[in-house]
C-alpha positions in Angstrom: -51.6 50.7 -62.0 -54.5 50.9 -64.2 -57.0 48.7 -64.1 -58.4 47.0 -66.7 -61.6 49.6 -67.2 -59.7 52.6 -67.1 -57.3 53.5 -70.4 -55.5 56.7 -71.5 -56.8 58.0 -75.0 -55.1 59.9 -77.5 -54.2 63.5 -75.9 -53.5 61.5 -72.5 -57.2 61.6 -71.4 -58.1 59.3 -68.7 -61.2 57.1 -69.2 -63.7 54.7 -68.5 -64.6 51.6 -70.6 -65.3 54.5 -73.4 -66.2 57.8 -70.9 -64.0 60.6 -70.3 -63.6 61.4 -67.1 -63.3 64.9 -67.9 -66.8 64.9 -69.3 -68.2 62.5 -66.3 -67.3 65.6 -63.9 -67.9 68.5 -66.0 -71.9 67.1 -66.3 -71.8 65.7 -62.9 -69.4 67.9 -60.5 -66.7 66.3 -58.1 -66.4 64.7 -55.8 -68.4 61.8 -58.0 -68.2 58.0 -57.9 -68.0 56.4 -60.9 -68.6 52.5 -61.5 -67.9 50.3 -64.5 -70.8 47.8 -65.7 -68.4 45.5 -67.7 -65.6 45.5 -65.0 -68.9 44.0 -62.3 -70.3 41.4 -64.8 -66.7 39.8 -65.8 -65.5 39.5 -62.1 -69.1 37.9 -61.4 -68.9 35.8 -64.2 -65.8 35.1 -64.0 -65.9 33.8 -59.7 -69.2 32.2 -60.6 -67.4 30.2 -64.0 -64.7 29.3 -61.7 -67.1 27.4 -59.5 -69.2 25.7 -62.4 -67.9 22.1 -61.2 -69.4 22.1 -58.0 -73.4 23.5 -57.4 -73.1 26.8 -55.6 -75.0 29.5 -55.0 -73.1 33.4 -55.3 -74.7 35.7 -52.8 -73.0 39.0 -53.2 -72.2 40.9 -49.9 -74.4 43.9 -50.1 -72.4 46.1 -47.6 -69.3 46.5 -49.9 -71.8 48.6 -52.2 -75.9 48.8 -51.6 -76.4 51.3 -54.7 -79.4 49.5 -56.2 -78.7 49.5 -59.5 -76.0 47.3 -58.6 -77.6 45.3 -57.0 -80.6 44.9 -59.9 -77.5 44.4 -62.6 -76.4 41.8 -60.0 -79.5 40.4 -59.6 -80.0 40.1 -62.8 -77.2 37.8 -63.7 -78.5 35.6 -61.2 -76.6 36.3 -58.2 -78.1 35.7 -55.0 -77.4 38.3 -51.5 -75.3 38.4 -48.4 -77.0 41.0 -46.0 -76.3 42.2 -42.3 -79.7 44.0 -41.7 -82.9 44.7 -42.7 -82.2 47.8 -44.2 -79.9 45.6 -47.1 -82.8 43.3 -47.5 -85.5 46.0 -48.7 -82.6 47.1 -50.9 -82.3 43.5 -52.4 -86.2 43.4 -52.6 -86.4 46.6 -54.2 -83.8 45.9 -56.9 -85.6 42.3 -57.3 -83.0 40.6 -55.7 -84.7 36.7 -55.2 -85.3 36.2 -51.4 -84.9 32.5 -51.7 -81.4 33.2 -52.0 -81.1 35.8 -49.8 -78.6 34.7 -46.3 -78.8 36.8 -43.3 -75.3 37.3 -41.8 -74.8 39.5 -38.7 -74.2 39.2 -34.8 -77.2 41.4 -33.7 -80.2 40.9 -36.0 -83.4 42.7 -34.3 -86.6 41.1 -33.8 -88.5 43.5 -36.5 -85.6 42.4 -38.7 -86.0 38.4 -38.4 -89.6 38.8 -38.7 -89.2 41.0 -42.4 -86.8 38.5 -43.6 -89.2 35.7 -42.4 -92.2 37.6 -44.3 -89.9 37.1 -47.2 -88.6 34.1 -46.9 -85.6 33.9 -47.3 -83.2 31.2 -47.8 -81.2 31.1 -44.8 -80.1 32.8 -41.2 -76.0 32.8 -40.7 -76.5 32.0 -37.2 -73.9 34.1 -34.6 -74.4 33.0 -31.1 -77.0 31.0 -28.3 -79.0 33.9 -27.6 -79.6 34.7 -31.3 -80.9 31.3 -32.0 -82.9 31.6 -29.1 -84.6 34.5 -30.3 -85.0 33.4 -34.3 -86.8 30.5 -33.1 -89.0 32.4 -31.1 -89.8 35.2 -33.8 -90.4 32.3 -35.9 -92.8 30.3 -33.2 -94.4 33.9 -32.5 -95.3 34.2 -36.2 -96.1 30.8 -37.0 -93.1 30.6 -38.7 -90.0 28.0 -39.6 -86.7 29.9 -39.6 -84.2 28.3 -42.0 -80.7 28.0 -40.2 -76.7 27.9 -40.4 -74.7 28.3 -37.6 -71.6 30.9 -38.1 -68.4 28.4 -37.2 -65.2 30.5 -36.0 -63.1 28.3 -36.7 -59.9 30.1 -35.2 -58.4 30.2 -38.4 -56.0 33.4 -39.2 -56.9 34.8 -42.3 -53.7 37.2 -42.2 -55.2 40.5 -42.7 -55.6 43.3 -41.1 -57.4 42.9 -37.8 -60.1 45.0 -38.5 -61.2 43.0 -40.8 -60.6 39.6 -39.5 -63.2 37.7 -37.9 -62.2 34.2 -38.4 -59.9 34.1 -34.8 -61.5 33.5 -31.5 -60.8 36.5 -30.3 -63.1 37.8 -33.0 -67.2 38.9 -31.9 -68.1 36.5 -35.0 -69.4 33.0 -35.1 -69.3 30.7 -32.2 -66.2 27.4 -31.4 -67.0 24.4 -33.6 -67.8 22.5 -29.8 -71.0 25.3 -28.6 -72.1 24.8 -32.7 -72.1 21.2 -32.7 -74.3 21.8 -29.7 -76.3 24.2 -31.1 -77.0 22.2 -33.9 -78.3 19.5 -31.1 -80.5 22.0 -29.8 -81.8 23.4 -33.5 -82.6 19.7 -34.4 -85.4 19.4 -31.7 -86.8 22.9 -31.9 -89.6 23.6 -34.1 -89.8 26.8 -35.3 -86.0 26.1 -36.6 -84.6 23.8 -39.6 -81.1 23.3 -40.4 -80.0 23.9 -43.9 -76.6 24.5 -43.3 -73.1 25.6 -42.3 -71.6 28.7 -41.9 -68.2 30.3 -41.5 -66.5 33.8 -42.8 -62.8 34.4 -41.6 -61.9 37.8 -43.2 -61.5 40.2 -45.8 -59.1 41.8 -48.4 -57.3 37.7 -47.9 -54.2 36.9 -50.6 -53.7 33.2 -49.4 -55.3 30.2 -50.4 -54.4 28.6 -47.0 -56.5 30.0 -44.8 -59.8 29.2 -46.6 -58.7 25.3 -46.8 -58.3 25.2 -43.4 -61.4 27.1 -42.3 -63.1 24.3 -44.7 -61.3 21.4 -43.3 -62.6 22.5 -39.7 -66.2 22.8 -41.0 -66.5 19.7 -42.8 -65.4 18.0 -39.5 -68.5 19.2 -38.2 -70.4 18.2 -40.7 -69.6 14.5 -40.7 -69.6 14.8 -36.7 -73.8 15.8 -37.2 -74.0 13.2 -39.8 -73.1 10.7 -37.3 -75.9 12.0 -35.1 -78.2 12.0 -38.4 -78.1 15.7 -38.3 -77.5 16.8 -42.1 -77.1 20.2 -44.0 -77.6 21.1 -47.5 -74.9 23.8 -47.9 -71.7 24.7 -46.5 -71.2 28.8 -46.6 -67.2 29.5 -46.7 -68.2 33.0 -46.8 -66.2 35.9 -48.5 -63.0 37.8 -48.2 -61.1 37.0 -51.6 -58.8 39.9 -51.9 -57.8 42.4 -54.6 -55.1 44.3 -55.9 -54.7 47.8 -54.7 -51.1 47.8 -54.6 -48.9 44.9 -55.0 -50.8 42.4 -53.9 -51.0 39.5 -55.6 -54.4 37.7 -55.6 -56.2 34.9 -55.3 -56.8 33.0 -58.4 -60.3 32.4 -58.7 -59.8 29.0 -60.7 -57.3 28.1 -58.4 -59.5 28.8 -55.5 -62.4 26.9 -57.1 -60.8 23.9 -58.0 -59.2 23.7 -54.1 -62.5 23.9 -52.9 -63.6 21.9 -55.4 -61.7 18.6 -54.6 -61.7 18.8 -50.9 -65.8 18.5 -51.5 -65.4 16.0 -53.7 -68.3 13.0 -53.5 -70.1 15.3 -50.3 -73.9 16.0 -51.2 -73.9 19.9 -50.1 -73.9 22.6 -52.2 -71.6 25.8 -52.1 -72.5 29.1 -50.5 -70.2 31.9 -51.5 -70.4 35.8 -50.3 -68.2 37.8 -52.5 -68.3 41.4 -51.7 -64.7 43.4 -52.5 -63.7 41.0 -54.8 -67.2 41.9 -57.4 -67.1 45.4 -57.0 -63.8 47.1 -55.4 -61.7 47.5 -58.8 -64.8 48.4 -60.5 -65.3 51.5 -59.2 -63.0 55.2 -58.6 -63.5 58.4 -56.6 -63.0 61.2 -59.2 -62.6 64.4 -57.4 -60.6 68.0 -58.4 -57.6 69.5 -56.6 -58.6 72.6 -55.5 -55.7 73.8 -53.5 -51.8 72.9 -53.7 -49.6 74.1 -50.4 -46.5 73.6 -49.4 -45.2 73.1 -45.8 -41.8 73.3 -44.7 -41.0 71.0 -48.0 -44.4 68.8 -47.3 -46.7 69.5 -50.6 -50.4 69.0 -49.9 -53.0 68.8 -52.3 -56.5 69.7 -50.8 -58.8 67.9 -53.5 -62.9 68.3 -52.7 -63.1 65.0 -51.9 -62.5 64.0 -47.7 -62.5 61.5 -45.2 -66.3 61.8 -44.9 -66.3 60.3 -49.3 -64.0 57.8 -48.3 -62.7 56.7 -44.8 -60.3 53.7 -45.6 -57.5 55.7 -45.6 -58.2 57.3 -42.3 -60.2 54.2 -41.0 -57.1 51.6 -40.9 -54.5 53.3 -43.1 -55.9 51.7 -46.4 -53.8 52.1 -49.3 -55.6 53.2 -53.3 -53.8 54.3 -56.1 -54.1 58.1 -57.4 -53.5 59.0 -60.9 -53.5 62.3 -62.9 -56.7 62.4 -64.6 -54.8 64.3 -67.8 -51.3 64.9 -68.7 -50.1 68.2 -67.8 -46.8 69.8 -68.0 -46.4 70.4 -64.8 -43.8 69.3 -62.5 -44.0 65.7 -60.7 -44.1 66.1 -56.7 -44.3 63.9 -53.9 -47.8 64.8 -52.5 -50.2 64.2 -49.8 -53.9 64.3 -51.1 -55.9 66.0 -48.5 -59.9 66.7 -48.2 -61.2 70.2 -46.5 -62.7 67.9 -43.4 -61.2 69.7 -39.7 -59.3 66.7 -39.1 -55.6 65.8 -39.3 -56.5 62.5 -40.3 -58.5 63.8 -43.6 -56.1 62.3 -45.9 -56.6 60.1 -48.9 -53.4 59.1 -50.0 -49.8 60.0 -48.5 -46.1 60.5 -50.5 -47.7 59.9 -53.9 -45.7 61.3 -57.1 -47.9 63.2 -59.4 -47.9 65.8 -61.9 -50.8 68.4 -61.3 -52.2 71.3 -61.2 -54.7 73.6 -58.9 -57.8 72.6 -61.1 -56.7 69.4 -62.6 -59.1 66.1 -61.6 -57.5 63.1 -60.3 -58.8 59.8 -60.0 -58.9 57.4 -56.7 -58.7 53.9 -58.0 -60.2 50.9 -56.3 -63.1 52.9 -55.1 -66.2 50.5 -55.8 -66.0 48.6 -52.2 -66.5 50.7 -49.0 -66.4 53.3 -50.4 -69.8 55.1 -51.0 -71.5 52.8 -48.5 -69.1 53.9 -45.6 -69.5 57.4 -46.6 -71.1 60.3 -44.3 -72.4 63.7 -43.9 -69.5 65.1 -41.4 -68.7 68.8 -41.6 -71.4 68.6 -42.8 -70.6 67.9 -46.5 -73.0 66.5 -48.8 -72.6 63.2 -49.9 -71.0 62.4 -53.7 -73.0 61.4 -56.5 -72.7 58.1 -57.8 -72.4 57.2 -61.6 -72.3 54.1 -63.6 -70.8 54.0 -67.5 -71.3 51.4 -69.9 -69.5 51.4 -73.2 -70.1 54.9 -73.8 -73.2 55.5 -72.1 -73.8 57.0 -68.4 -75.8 57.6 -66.0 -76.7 58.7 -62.4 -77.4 56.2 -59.9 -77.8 58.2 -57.0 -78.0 62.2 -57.1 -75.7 64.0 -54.6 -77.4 65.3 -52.1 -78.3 69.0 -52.0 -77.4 71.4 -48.5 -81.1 70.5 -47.7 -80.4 66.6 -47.9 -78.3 67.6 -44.8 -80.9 69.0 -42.8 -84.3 67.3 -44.4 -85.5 64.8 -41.1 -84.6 67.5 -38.5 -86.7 69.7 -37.0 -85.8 73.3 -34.8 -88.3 75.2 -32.4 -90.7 77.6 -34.2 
């Protein structure tokens, strides 16, 4: 399943908008990331054309993929920014990312961390529980602040996922029960240092049905016209992220279909829309191209160890994530079921499991669906130095982070002299 980016050229060559891949890891080495500009500005445009009936705002969810010049090509088309801690908003600053439209999303946001994004001013705090309100409004007070607030509604709503990476239930550590909000609300009204702009709630990722969102929006607008009645209003109502893509056979969302749902259950109400796409912008723009360097046979179990592992991409391991691997180039050799393996000391350094493939020790194969969670959850264990990241358009590329060096791995520690 190729995606749209990715085509086979004459000779059975494997590549990007109009990049071989071959020549994206012979000048940058393997294991590499590689991103497609066009495949990031049509799914933007495309979510943020969907929505065009209703005023909205598009804040992309940093943590699917922080690279900066991402987040400066996002920026640039206007997109506003989801982030979970400080670090993401000096990454949104830095790639001029407007702070206006900048929500703050997170159960355990530190005091430094309220007061940078109050320096900025930004547009809005996604509000997680009692004691964080508590301690916005008294950042704010400290620093002769106003904090502008939302209130993260759970609204017990199963997003049918997997668990991991539901947050919607109230089993969930996210958001509080549409009863302690309304109160919260109460208590934010008479506060100071706080003002309500609006309403928050974010059930889930990788989500295939329209259903769930619907009825995470019919629960929040209850709230709304319940702090209307006590002449409480917001501006916005935040449904949050989680629109899933295709990895395998899914079958997605359509964005126009989602819009216009959304669309006519706000119909005649005075708030604007808050959206916080992450996967959906950025997960089928991006691959993990790495090389096989060793094929093995167990007892009639075929493993190819590629230089790419666990610590380059941990969905796999993490909660048994499933991406598509393809043959970079055509070969003659013979097809075989095979697990792709990285070098990491772990049984669970695997990347893909029972996948048919024709290759060779040597060959370079491609990990599709690569551009969400992938980098961004990557680390340093074994000690392996992290990939380098590159982004093509039409038939230009270029770095966008370097891959670290063997004194990357060591640089901020220190032994006895």
């Amino acid at each position: 399943m190729l995606h749209s980016t990715l085509q086979r050229k004459e000779g059975g060559d494997l590549h990007m908008e109009q990049v071989s891949l071959e020549e994206i890891a012979q000048q940058y080495g393997t294991p590499v990331f590689v991103y497609s500009e066009a495949a990031i500005r049509s799914a933007y445009e495309a979510f943020d054309a969907s929505l065009s009936m209703h005023p909205h705002n598009i804040c992309y969810a940093v943590k699917a993929n922080s690279n900066l010049s991402i987040l400066q090509l996002l920026a640039e088309m206007g997109s506003g920014f989801d982030i979970v801690s400080g670090g993401e908003l000096a990454r949104v600053l830095r790639a001029g990312g407007d702070p206006s439209r900048v929500v703050f999303s997170g159960v355990g946001k530190q005091d430094w961390e309220i007061d940078l994004a109050l320096e900025h001013e930004i547009g809005c705090f996604n509000v997680e529980s009692a004691s964080e309100l508590d301690r916005i409004a008294r950042v704010a007070d400290v620093t002769g602040n106003v904090a502008p607030i939302s209130i993260r509604v759970n609204p017990d709503v199963d997003p049918k996922t997997h668990p991991y990476i539901s947050t919607g239930l109230k089993e969930n550590k996210f958001g509080v029960s549409t009863d302690e909000a309304f109160d919260l609300y109460k208590k934010a009204a008479v506060t100071p240092s706080l003002r309500i702009v609006g309403i928050d709630c974010h059930i889930g990722s990788q989500i295939t049905e329209l259903t769930p969102f619907l009825d995470a929006l019919t629960r929040v607008l209850a709230l709304a016209d319940k702090l209307a009645d006590r002449a409480i209003e917001v501006d916005h109502i935040d449904l949050g992220g989680g629109i899933g893509v295709q990895y395998k056979d899914e079958t997605p969302i359509d964005v126009g279909e989602f819009a216009s749902a959304i669309g006519q259950a706000m119909s005649g109400r005075p708030q604007s829309l808050v959206f916080e796409p992450g996967r959906m912008i950025v997960a089928n723009a991006g691959i993990l191209l790495t090389r096989v360097n060793t094929l093995k046979s167990n007892e009639g179990k075929n493993f190819a160890v590629v230089d790419a592992a666990m610590n380059d991409l941990i969905r796999p391991a993490l909660y048994s994530a499933w991406q598509d691997v393809v043959a970079v180039a055509e070969t003659n050799a013979q097809a075989k079921t095979w697990d792709i393996v990285g070098p990491v000391c772990e049984t669970g350094d695997f990347l893909a499991k029972d996948r048919h493939l024709a290759i060779n020790e040597d060959d370079l194969v491609a990990v599709l669906s690569a551009g969400a969670y992938g980098f961004v959850m990557s680390s340093n264990y074994n000690s392996r130095p992290r990939a380098a990241e590159v982004m093509v358009s039409g038939d230009e590329h270029r770095v966008i982070r370097r891959r670290e060096s063997i004194d990357d791995l060591f640089a901020l520690e220190s032994i006895r002299e």
